[in-house]
C-alpha positions as CSV (number, residue, x, y, z in Angstrom):
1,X,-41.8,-131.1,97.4
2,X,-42.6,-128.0,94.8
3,X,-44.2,-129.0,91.5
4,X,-41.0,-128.0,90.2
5,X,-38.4,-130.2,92.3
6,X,-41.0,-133.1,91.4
7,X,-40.7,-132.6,87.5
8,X,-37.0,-132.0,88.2
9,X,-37.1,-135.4,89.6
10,X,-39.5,-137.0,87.2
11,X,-37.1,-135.4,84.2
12,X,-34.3,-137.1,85.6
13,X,-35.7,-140.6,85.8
14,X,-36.7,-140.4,82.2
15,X,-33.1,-140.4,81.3
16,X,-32.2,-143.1,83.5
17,X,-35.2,-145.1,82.4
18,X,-33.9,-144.3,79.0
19,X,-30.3,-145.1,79.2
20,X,-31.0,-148.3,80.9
21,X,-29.1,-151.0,78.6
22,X,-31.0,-153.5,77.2
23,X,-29.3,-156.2,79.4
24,X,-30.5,-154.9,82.6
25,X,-32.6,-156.7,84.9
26,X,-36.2,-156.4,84.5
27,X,-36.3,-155.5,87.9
28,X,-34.8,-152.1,87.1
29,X,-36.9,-151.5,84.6
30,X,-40.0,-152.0,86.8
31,X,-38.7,-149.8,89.9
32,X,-38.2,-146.9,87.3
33,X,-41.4,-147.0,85.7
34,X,-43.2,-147.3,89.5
35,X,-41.0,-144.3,90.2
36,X,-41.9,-142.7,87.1
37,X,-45.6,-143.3,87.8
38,X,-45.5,-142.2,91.1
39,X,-43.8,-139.0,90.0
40,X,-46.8,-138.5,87.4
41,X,-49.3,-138.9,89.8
42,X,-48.4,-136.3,91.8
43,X,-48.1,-133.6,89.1
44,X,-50.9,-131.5,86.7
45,X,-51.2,-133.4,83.4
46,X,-49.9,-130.5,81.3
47,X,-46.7,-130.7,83.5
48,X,-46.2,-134.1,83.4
49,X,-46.6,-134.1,79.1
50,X,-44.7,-130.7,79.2
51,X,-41.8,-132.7,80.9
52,X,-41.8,-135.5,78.8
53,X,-41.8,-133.7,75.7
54,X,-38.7,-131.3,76.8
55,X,-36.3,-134.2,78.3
56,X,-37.4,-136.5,75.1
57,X,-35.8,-133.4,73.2
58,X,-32.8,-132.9,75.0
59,X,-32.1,-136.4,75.2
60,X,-32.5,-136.5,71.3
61,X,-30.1,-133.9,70.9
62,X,-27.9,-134.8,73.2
63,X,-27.7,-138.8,72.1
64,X,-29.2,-138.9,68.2
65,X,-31.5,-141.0,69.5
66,X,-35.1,-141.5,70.0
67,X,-36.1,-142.7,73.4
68,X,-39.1,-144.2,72.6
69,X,-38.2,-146.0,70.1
70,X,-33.9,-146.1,70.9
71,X,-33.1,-145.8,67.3
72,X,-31.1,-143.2,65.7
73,X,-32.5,-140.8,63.3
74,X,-35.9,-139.1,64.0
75,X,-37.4,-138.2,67.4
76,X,-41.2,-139.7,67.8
77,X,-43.2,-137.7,70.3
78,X,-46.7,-138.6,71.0
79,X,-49.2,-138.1,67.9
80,X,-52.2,-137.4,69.8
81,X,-50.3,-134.0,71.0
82,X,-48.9,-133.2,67.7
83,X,-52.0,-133.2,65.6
84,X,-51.2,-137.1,64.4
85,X,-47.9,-136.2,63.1
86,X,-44.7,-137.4,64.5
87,X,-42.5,-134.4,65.7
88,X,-39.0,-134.1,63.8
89,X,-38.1,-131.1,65.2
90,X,-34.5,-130.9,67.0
């Protein structure tokens, strides 16, 4: 697979990692974040944060919520990457 297919892929289990309802099964919780690691092990760093960052925006936009934290309001990216601040951009 291209670099590109591969952050395609690892975009798109973001979003199902993130719209995964409380009540589900742990175990689906567990066989998205092995395919989520697997999909970030195969990818540059940069990519990898690059993809993270632009699905966490679009799914903030999209749902008013944060997916880190699944509260509405304010979207928290990582601090280390944003000079300690918490990004509230749209």
């Amino acid at each position: 697979m291209s670099q590109l297919t591969d952050a395609t892929h690892l975009a798109e289990a973001y979003e199902r990692f993130w719209l995964l309802p409380e009540e589900a099964p742990l175990e689906a919780y567990q066989e998205l974040a092995h395919a989520i690691g697997t999909l970030e092990a195969t990818l540059p760093p940069a990519t990898v944060t690059d993809t993270l960052e632009q699905t966490a925006r679009a799914f903030h936009r999209q749902t008013g919520r944060c997916p880190f934290c699944g509260q509405p309001g304010q979207l928290h990216l990582a601090a280390a990457t944003h000079g300690g601040q918490h990004d509230t951009a749209p």
